[in-house]
N, C-alpha and C positions, 0 to 999 in steps of 0.2 A: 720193555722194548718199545711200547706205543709213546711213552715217554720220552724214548731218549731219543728218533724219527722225528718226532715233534721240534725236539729243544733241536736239534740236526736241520732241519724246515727252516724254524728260525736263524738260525744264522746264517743260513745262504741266503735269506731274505733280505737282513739286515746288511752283508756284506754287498750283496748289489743294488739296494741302495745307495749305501757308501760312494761305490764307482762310477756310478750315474750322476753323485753329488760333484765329486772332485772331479767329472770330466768336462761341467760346465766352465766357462773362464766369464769373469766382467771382462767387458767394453767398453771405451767412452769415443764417441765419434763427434767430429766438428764438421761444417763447411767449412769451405780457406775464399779465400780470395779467386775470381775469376769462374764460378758454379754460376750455373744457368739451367733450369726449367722452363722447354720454351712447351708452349701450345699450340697446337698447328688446326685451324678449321675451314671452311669454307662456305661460301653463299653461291647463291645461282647466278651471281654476278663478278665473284672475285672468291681469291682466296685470299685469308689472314694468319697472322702468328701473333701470338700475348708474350712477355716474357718475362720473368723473375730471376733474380739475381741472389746472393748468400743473404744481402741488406734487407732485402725484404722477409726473409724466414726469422719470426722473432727469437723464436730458441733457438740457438744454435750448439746447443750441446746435448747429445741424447747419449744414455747410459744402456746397456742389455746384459743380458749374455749370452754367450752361444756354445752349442756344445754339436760336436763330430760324431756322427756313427756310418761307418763306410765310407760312401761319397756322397754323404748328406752333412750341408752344415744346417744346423735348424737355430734363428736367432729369434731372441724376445729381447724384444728393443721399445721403444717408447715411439710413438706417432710421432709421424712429421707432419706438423699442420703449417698450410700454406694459407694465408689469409688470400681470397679472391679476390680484393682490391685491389692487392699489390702488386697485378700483375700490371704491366705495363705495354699498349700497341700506339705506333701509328697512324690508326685508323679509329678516330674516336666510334663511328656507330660499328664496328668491330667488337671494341671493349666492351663498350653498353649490350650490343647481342649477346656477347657473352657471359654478363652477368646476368642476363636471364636466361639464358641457356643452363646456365649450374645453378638459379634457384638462390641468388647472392644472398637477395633479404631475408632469407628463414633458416640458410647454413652458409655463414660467410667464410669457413673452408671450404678447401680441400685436404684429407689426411690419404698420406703413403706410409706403409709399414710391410717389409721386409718379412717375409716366413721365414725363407729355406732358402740356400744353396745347393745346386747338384755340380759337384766337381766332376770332371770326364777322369775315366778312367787311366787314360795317356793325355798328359797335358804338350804344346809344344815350347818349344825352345825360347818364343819370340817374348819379349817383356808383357805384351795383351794378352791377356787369355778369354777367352769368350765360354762361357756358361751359364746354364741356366736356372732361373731364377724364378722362385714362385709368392706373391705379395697382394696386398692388397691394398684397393684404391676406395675410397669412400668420398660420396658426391651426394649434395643433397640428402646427408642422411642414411645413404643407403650402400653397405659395400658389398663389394665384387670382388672374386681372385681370381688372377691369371696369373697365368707363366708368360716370360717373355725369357729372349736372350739377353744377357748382360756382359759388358767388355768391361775387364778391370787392368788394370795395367798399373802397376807400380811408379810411382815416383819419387821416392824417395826411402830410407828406414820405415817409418808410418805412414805415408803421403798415399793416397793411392785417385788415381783418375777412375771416375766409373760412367760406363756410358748406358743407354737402355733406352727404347723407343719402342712407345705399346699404344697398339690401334684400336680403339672400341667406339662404340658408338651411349648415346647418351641415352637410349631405350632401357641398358640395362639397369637403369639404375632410375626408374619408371618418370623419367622427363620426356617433354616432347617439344621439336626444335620449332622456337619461337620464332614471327616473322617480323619485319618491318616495312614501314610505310603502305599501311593500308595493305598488306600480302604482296608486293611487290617483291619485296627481298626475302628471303628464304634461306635459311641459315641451315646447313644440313646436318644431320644427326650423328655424321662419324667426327671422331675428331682423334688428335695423334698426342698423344703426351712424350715429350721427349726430354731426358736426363744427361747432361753435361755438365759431371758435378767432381770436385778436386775436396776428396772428407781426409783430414786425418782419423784414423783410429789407432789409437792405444791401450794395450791391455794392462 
């Protein structure tokens, strides 16, 4: 009898296994044409934005998978690293604050990578759906997760618009906001990362 509970044990073990295997799906996701990651920061004398474009992200193809349980989508996906050079401002001692604000010469990214999705329970009617998102950002070495909200909105079979703007400051991730001109200018330690991004995904 303790035998055959046993060999019984086993196979419910193995068969959900199984289901946990085949509920996973690959992915392969692109940027398109018209994605922007802007940077939003500020000084005691003005405020700036850095910008990035799909051209400047070298890989543009990442692979994962993801798998559904309730209204959780949970993804493993590959890092997005953003090189920090490539961002692009206006304001040249902007740009330069900026690279030493994130510590350019010793981690010349930025990586974002995607945890989880939480699907609402009642989604509406409109093409945008707004939900929330939990990922992490890694700076200087050192990462952090937050949740933020995310707008996805379909544009086509695979196309999809995705939007996201998350606030933090650069203490979390143990920097401290550099100055300029002899402590004159004063770069502040919050800053805004905002995503304006058109990916296809394919499964």
């Amino acid at each position: 009898m303790k035998n055959t509970t046993t060999l019984f044990i086993l196979i419910i073990l193995m068969l959900a296994m199984q289901s946990a295997l085949y509920s996973q799906q690959r992915f392969n996701a692109n940027f398109l044409d018209n994605s922007i990651i802007t940077v939003y920061g500020s000084t005691n004398i003005n405020e700036f934005k850095l910008t990035i474009n799909e051209s400047g992200i070298p890989v543009n193809s990442y692979k994962g998978t993801f798998s559904k349980n309730g209204g959780r989508i949970t993804a493993l996906a590959d890092l997005v690293a953003i090189p920090v050079k490539n961002f692009k401002s206006r304001d040249p001692l902007a740009y330069s604050g900026f690279l030493k604000l994130v510590n350019e010469k010793d981690n010349p990214n930025i990586y974002l990578k995607l945890n989880y999705l939480e699907i609402p329970a009642t989604t509406t009617s409109t093409p945008a759906q707004t939900i929330n998102a939990n990922g992490n950002i890694t700076i200087a070495g050192k990462t952090k997760t937050y949740m933020f909200p995310l707008t996805l909105e379909s544009a086509g079979s695979d196309k999809y618009n995705v939007k996201a703007r998350i606030r933090l400051t650069i203490r979390d991730f143990g920097l401290e906001p550099p100055v300029e001109f002899f402590g004159l200018v004063k770069i502040s330690e919050w800053v805004e990362i905002e995503l304006d991004t058109n990916i296809r995904i394919s499964l």
